[in-house]
C-alpha positions as CSV (number, residue, x, y, z in Angstrom):
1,X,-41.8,6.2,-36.0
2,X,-44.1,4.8,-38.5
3,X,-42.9,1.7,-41.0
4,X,-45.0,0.7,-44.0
5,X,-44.2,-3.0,-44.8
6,X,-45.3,-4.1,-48.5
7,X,-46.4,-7.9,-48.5
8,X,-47.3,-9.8,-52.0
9,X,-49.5,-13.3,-52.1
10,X,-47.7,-16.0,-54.0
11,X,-47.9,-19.8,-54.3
12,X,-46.1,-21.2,-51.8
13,X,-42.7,-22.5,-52.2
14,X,-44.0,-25.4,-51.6
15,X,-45.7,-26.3,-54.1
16,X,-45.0,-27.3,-57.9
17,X,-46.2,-24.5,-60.0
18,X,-48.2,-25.7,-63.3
19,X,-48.7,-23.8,-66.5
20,X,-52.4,-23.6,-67.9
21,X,-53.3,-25.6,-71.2
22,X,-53.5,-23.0,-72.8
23,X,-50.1,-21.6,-72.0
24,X,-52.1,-17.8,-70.8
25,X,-50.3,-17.6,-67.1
26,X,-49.8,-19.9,-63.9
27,X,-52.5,-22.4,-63.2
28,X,-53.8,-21.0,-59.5
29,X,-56.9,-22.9,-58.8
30,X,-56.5,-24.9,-55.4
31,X,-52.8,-23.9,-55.5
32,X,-52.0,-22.6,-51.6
33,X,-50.9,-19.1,-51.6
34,X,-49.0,-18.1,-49.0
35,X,-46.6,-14.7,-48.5
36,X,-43.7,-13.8,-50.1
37,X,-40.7,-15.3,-48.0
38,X,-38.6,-11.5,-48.3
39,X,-42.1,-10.2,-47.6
40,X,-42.3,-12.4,-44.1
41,X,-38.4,-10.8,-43.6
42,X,-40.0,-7.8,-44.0
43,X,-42.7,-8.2,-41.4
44,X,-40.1,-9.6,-38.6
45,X,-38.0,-6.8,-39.4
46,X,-40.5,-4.0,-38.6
47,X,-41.8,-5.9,-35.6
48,X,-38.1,-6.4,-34.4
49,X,-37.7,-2.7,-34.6
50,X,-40.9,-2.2,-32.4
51,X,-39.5,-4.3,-30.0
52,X,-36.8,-2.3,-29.9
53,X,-38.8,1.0,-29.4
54,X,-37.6,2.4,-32.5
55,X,-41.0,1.9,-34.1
56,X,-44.4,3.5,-32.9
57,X,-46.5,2.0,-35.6
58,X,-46.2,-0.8,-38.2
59,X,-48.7,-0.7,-41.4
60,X,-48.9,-3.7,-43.4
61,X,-50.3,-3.5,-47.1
62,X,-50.9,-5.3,-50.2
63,X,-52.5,-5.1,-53.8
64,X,-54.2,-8.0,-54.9
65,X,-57.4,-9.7,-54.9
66,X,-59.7,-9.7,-51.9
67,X,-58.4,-13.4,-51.1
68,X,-55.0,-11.3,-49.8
69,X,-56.5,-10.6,-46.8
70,X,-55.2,-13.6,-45.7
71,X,-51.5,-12.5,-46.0
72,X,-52.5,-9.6,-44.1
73,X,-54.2,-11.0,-41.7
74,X,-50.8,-13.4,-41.1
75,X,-48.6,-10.2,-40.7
76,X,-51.2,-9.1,-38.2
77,X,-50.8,-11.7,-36.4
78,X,-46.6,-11.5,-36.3
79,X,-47.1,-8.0,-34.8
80,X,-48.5,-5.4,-37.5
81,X,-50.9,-3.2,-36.1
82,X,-52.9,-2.4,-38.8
83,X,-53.4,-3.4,-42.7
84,X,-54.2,-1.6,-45.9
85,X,-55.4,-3.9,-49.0
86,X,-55.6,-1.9,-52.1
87,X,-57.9,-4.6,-54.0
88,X,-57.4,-5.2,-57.4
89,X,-58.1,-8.1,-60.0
90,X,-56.0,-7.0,-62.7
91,X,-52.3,-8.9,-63.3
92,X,-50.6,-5.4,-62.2
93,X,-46.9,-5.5,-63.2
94,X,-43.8,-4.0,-60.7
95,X,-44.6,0.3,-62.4
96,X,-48.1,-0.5,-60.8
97,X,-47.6,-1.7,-57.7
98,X,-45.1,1.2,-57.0
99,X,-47.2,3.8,-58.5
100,X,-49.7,2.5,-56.0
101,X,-47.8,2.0,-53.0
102,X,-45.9,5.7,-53.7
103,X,-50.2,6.5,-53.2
104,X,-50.0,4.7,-49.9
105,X,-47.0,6.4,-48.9
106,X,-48.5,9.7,-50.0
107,X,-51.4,9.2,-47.5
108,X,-49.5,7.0,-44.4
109,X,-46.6,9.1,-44.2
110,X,-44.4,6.7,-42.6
111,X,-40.8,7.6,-41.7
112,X,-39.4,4.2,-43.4
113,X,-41.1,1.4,-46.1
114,X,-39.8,-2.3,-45.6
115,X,-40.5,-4.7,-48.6
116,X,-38.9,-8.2,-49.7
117,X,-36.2,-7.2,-53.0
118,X,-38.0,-9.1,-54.9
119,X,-41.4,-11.1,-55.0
120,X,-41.0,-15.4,-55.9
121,X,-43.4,-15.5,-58.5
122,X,-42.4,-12.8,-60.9
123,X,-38.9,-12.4,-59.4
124,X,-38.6,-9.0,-60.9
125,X,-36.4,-7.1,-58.4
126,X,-37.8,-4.0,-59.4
127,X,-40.4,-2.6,-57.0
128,X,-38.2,-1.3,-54.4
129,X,-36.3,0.5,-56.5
130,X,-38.9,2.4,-58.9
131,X,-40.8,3.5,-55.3
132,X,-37.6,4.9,-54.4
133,X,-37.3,6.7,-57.7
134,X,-41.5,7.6,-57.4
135,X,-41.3,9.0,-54.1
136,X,-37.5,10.3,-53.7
137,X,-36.5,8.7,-50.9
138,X,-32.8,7.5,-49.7
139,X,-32.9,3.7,-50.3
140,X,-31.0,0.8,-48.7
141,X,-31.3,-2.6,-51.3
142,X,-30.6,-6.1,-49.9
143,X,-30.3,-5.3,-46.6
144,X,-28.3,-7.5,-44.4
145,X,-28.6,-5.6,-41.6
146,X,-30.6,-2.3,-40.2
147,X,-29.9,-0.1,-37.9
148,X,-32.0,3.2,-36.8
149,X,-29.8,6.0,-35.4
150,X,-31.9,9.3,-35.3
151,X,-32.9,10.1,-38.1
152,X,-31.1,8.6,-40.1
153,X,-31.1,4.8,-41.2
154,X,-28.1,2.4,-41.5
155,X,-28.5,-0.4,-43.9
156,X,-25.6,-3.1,-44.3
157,X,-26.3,-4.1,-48.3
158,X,-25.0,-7.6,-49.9
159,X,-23.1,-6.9,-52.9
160,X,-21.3,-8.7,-55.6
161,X,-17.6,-7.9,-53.8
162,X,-19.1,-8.5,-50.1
163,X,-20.7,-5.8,-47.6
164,X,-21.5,-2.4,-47.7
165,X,-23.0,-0.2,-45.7
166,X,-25.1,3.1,-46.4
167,X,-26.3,5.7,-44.2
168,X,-29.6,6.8,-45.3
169,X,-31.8,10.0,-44.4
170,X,-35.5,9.1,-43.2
171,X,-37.7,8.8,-44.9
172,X,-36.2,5.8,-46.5
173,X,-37.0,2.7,-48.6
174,X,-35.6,-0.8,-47.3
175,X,-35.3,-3.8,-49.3
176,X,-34.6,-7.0,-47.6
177,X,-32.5,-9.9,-48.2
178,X,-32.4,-13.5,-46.9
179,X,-29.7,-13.2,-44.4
180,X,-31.4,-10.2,-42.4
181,X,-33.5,-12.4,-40.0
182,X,-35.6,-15.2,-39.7
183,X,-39.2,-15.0,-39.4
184,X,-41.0,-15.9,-36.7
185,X,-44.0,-17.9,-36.3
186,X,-47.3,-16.6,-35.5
187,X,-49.0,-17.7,-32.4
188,X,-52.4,-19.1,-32.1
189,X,-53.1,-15.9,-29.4
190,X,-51.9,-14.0,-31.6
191,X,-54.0,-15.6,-35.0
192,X,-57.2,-14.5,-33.1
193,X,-55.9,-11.2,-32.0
194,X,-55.8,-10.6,-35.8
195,X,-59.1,-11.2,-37.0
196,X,-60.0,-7.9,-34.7
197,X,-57.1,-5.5,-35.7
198,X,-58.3,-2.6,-38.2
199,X,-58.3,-4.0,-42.0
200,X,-58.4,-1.3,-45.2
201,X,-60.0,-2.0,-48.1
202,X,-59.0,0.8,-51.2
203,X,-59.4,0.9,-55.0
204,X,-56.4,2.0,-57.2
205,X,-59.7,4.6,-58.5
206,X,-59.7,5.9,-55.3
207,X,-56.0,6.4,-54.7
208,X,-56.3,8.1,-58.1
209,X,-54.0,5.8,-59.8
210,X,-53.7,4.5,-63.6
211,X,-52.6,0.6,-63.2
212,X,-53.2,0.6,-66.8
213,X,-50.0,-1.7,-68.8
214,X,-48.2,-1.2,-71.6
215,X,-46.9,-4.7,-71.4
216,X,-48.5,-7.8,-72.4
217,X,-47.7,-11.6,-71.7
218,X,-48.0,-13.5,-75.0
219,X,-47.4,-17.0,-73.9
220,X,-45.9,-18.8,-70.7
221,X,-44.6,-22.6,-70.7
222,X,-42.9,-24.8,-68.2
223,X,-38.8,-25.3,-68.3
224,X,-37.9,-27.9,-70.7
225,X,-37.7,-31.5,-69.1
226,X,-33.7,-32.2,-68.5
227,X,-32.6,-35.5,-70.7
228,X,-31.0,-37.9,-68.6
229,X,-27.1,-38.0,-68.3
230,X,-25.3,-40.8,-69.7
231,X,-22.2,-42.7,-68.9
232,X,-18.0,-42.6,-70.2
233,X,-15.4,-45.4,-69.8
234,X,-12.5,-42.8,-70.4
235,X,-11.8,-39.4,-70.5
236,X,-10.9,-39.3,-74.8
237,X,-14.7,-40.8,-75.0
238,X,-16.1,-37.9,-72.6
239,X,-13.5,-35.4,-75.0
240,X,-14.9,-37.0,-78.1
241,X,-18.7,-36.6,-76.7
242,X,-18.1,-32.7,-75.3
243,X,-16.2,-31.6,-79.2
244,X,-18.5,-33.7,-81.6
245,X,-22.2,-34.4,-79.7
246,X,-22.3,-31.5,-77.0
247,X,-20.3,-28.9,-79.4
248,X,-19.2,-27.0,-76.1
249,X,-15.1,-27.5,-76.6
């Protein structure tokens, strides 16, 4: 069995994230950009599976800017077997990256696609979904758990009232969330092995697809600083404050 696994490059969690002066996006210059953390729960998953022997074949991919080779080249080195970078400059929002991955898909044919739910930077929640919509497949959001059986594909989902679970027909589109595993690390062994594993380089032109957008980000700007808290002696002052300053009773 073949498993796609979609991978995004984002600023690390790590690190403080600072608006430009002139408020047009994320400042990124010497920011550290690392991958998704539900993209990394991604990768274990499809290498667990391998382990397993439920998986033949595990094909990593990403859109983004030649500097994503990097992420790759990390999931490479956790146990993909081979990448795909479909290199673009443009700011592509979540329609994009589906219409380009449901390309991908189109040309890999793999029996199941693994991707984080949702990317840290933009936290959209949407590309799982609309490439599940694009290419028709069964799919299994916030998986908790996932089980191959045949050919079909059991995925244990985290919703508002608890668990449930959904059989899905393969092909099939996974979505993971937090609680599914926990990603290893990669060995150094392993970091070289990756610099000689098979790396793709495509154009959205020559997947033949239109990442043209019909949206448009005006401005961006950073939370508004919290005021500091004060002090009450009684509970009638912290009354008085909450009906006449805070307006919330």
């Amino acid at each position: 069995m073949k498993v796609l696994v979609a991978v995004k490059r984002v600023v690390d969690y790590n690190v403080k994230v600072r608006v430009k002066a002139d408020n047009s996006g994320v400042d990124l210059a010497n920011v550290k950009m690392s991958m998704n953390p539900f993209c990394e729960i991604a990768v274990e998953e499809a290498v667990r599976l391998k382990e397993k022997g439920v998986a033949s074949e595990i094909v990593v991919v990403t859109i983004g800017p030649a500097t994503a080779q990097e992420q790759l080249r990390t999931a490479l080195a956790l146990g993909a077997d081979r990448a795909i970078l479909v290199e673009s400059a443009d700011e592509l929002n979540s329609l994009a990256v589906a219409k380009l991955l449901k390309a991908v898909v189109d040309k890999e044919q793999p029996q199941l696609v693994i991707m984080g739910k949702q990317a840290i930077d933009s936290d959209n929640n949407q590309t799982g979904q609309m490439l599940g919509a694009l290419t028709g497949f069964g799919q299994g959001t916030f998986a908790s758990k996932v089980e191959v059986a045949g050919d079909k594909v059991n995925v244990t989902r985290e919703i508002d009232g608890g668990l449930q679970t959904v059989a899905l027909n393969l092909p099939a589109i996974v979505t993971t969330d937090l609680r599914l595993n926990e990603p290893r690390y990669a060995s150094l062994p392993n970091i070289m092995k990756a610099k000689k594993k098979p790396l793709e380089t495509v154009t959205p032109d020559a997947l033949g697809v239109s990442t043209a957008s019909t949206v448009k980000t005006l401005k961006v700007e950073a939370p508004a600083t919290r005021s500091a808290g004060i002090k009450v002696k009684s509970v009638a002052e912290l009354v008085e404050k909450l009906k006449n300053e805070a307006k919330v009773i």
